[in-house]
N, C-alpha and C positions, 0 to 999 in steps of 0.2 A: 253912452256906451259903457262907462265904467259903471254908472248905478246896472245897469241892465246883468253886465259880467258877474258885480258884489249880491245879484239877486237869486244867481241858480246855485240851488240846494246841493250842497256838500254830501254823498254816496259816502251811507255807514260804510267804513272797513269790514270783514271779518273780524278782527281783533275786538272790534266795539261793541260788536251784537252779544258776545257772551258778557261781558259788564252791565249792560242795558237792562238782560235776562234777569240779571241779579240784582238789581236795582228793584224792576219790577216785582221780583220776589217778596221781599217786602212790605207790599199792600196788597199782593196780588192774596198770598197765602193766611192771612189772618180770614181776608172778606170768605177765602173759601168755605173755611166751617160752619157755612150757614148751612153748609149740605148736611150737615148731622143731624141739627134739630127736623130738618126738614126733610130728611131721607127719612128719619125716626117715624116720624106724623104720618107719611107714607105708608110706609111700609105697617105700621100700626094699623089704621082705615082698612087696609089692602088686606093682610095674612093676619092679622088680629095679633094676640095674644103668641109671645114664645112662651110655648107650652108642650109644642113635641117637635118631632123632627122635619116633618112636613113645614109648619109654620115657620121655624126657623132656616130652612132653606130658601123660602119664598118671601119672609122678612130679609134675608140674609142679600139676597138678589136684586129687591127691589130700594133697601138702603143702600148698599153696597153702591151700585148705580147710582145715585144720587151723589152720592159723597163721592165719589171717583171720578161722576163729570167734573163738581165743583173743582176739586184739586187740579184734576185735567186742564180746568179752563187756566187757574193761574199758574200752572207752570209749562202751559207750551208758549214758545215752539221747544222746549227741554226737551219732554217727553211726549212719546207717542198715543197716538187716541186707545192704544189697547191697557193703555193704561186703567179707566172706564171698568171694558170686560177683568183684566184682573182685581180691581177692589172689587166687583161685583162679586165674581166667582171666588173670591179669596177671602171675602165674607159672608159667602152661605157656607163654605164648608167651617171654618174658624167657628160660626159663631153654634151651628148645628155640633159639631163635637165640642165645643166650650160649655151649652148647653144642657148636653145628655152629659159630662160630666158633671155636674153640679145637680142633676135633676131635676133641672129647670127653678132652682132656687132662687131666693134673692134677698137671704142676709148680704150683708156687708161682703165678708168671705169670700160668696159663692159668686157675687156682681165683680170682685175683682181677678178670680181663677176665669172666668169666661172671659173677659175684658182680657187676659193676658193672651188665652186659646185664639180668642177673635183675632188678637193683633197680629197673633204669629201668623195666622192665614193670612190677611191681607198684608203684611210688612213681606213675606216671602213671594210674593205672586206680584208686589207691583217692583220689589225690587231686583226681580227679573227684566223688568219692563228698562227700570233705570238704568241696568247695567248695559243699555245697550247705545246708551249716550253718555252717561258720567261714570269716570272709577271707581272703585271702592263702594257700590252701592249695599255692598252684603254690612255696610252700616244699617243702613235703611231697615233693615228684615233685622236687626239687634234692640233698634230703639223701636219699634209700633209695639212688641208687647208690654212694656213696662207703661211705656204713656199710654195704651188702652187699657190696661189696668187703675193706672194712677188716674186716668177719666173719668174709670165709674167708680171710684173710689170717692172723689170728690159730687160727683152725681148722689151717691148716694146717702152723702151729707147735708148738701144743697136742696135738693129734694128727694127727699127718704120718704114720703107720702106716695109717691106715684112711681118708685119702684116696683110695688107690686103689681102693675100692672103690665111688668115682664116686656120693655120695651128692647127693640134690636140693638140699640146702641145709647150712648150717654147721650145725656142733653149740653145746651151751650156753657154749664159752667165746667165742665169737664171738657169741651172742646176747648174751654179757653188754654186751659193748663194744655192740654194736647198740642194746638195752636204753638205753644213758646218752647218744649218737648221738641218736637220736633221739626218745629220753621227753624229752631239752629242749628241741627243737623245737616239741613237741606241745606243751607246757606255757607256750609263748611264742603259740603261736597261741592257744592256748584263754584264756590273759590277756588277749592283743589284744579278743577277740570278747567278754568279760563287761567290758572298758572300752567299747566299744562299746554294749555292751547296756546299761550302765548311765547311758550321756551320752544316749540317746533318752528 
């Protein structure tokens, strides 16, 4: 009777599940930037070449989505699935005026003014998203243009040959830096909100 008692599964608290979150944070957010190379490749096949404004709305939508499920997956239950739609939508428009300003260039320069346009798009649209489960998310919309700059800044160090081929977003050595950018931020807000949660 006693083994039987010592055998039924102890029911997370509330208090547990937002530490648990942040735990998973962790491994969850690094494995996600697989969505960039991989939205990139995408969206590359797909809308080819950012080269005018068409392409980059259709590059912008179809990486976007990609890299917004991936995040999506490791930070729910955080954040909601509309998370998804706003890096999609928060990356055609970002990367479409990031773009047309530059003139679809891609010195050095010109990969990290658009890399800043892009991030302000999708840093503003998902951290809409955030502010409706963590405080202070208008961090969130502070740090994505710097770390999408400093992305394809390193992008196009790493690989400066395949620049020219005007892709939507950095490849993986620029998500790395992206990856540590802003998986601490993330990790600073989501500790604020389970001190929070736990002082009510």
């Amino acid at each position: 009777m006693l083994a039987a008692v010592s055998a039924v599964p102890v029911p997370v608290g509330p208090d547990d599940a937002p530490a648990t979150d942040d735990r998973r944070l962790l491994w969850a957010w690094p494995l996600s930037l697989f969505g960039f190379p991989l939205g990139g490749v995408l969206a590359h096949a797909i809308a080819g070449e950012v080269d005018s404004a068409g392409a980059a709305i259709a590059g912008g939508l179809i990486a976007g989505a990609v890299i917004g499920t991936a995040q999506w997956l490791a930070l729910r239950p955080r954040v909601a699935w509309l998370w998804i739609a706003a890096t999609s939508l928060g990356m055609a428009i970002g990367l479409t005026v990031g773009a047309a300003l530059v003139d679809y260039g891609v010195s050095r320069g010109d990969l990290v003014l658009m890399g800043a346009v892009t991030g302000a798009g999708v840093g503003a649209l998902q951290a809409a998203v955030l502010a409706r489960s963590i405080p202070g998310a208008v961090w969130w919309a502070v740090v994505n243009p710097p770390a999408w700059a400093i992305a394809w800044l390193v992008t196009s160090v790493v690989i400066s040959g395949n620049v020219d081929d005007r892709w939507t977003n950095f490849g993986a050595g620029g998500a790395l830096v992206f990856a540590v950018m802003t998986g601490c931020v993330l990790m600073l807000l989501f500790a604020r909100a389970s001190r929070e949660a736990a002082a009510v």
